[in-house]
N, C-alpha and C positions, 0 to 999 in steps of 0.2 A: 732651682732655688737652693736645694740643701749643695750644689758644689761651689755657688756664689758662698755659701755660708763656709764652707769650710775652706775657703779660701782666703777669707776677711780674715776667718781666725789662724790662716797657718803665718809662717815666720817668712818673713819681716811685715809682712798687711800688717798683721794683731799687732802690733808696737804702734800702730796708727789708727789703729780701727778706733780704740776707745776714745782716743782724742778726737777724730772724725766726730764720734756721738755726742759728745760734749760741744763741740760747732754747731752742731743739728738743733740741739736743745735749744741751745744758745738764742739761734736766731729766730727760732719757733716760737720762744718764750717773749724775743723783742715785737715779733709781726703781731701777737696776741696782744701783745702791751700797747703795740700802737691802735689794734682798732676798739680797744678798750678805751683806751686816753679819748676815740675821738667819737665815740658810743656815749660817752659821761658829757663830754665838747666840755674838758676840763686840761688842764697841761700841770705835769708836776713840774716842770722850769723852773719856777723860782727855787724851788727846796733844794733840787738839784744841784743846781747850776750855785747856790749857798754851799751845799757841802762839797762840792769840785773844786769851790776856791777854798775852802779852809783846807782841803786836802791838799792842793794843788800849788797853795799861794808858798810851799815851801822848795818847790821844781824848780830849775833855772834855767831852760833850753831841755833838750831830748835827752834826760838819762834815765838812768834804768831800764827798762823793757824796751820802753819805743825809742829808746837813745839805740840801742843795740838791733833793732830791724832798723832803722836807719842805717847805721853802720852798715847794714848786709844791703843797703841799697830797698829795701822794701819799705821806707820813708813817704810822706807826701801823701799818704792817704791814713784815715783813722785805724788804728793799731788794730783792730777785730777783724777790719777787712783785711789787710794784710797778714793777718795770723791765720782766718779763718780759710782764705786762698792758700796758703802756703800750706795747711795740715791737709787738705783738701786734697790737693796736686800729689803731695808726695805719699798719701795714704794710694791713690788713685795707680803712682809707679811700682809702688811697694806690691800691690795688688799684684798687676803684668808677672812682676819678677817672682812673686809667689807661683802662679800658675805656671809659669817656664819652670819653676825648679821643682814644682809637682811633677809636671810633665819628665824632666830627669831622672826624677826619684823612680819614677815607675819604670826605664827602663833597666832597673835595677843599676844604677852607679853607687857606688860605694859612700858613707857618712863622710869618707875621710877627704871626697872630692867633692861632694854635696854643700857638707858646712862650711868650707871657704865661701863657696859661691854665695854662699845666704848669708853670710855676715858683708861679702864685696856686694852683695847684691841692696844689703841696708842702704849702704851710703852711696849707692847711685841713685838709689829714689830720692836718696834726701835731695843729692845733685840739680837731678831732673826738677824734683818738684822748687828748689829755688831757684833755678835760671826760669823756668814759667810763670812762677809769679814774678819776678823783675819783670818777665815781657808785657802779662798784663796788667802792672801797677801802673806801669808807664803811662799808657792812656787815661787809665783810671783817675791820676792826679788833677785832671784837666776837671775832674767832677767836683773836686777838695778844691782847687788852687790857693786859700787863703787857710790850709790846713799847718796850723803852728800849738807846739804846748807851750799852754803856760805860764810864763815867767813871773820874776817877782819884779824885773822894772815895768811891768804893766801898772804898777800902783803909782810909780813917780810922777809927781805932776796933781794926785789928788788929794783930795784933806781925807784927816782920819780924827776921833775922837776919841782921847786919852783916856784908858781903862782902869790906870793904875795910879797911886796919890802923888807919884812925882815923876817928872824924868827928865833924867840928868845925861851923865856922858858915860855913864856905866849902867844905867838901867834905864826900862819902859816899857809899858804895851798899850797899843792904840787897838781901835776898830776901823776897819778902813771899806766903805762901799763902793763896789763895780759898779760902773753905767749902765751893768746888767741887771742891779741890785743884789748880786752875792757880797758876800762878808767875810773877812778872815780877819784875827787877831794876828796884831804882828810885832816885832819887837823895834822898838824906836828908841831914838837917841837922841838928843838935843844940846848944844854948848852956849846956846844963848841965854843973857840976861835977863829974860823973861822970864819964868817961874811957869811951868803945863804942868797944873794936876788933874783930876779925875773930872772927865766931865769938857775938860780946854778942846778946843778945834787947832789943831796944827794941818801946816804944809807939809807935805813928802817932796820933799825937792833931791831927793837922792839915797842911792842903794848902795851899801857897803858889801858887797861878795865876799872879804875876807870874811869880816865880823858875821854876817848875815845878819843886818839889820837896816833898816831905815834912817836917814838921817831926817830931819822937822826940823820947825823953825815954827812960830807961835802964826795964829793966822786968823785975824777977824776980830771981834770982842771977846775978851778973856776972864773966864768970871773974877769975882772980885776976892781979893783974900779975907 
């Protein structure tokens, strides 16, 4: 046990180990959550799934984090699985290549031939550990297959109600509800003759990407001036 241990913490593992225990938590903390949630046979979904979209409703496709393990091919499955695999693997390589370089150390090889090897020896774990997880994300996807972030033209097409006392072709903010019942404020825009102030139901009939905003258009009975 104690050369498991000091091996986790020699160089390159320990650059992985801590992150390794932060995954452990991670999902120790979620399997507790779930048989809590189903101990109480209560679901926090709705609360969630409300703060995912105001969080969320500002995303446009995969950027940031999970735009970037896409990039690297580790796409198609939920970003935790994918991170959680890939710190996994390559703490796991990191490991091997610790114990080989212990194993040199001790037959007295010199720092000055040692420390190459441990700094070339980092980035072949990381190597390792990201060609393994491509191999098994691959199948993995087949578990997800409708796994998409996101976007904001997911609101086009619904009604939202006007938050703010007018909007025009330079300002607005609606409230716009998911079929899931999430909610995000969002910023709209209108050129129509119609008059939306606080309180009006418009249509989303379309998404500006430059502006990032919503275009409306007035929709159903309109309170009265």
């Amino acid at each position: 046990m104690t050369g498991f241990i000091d091996a986790a913490l020699g160089f390159p593992a320990v650059v992985f180990s801590f992150a390794l225990l932060v995954v452990v938590a991670y999902w120790a903390v979620a399997l507790l959550g779930g048989f809590a949630g189903d101990a109480h046979h209560h679901s926090g979904d709705g609360h969630d799934a409300g703060h995912d979209a105001d969080h969320d409703a500002g995303d446009d496709g995969p950027h940031g984090f999970a735009g970037l393990l896409a990039a690297a091919g580790l796409g198609g499955v939920p970003a935790t699985v994918s991170l959680s695999l890939l710190i996994a693997l390559t703490w796991f390589a990191s490991l091997v290549a610790t114990v080989l370089l212990d194993g040199l150390h001790r037959t007295g090889a010199p720092t000055l031939v040692t420390a190459p090897l441990a700094a070339l020896a980092l980035l072949v774990a990381v190597l390792v550990g990201w060609l393994a997880t491509r191999l098994l994300v691959r199948p993995l996807r087949r578990i997800w297959p409708d796994v998409r972030p996101p976007s904001r033209h997911d609101f086009v097409g619904l009604t939202c109600v006007v938050r703010t006392g007018r909007v025009d072709a330079g300002f607005g903010q609606a409230e716009v509800t998911s079929p899931d019942g999430s909610s995000a404020v969002i910023q709209v825009r209108q050129t129509d003759d119609v008059p939306l102030t606080a309180g009006s139901t418009a249509l989303i009939f379309d998404y500006d990407s430059d502006g990032e905003f919503f275009r409306v258009m007035p929709y159903g009975q309109q309170p009265a001036l």
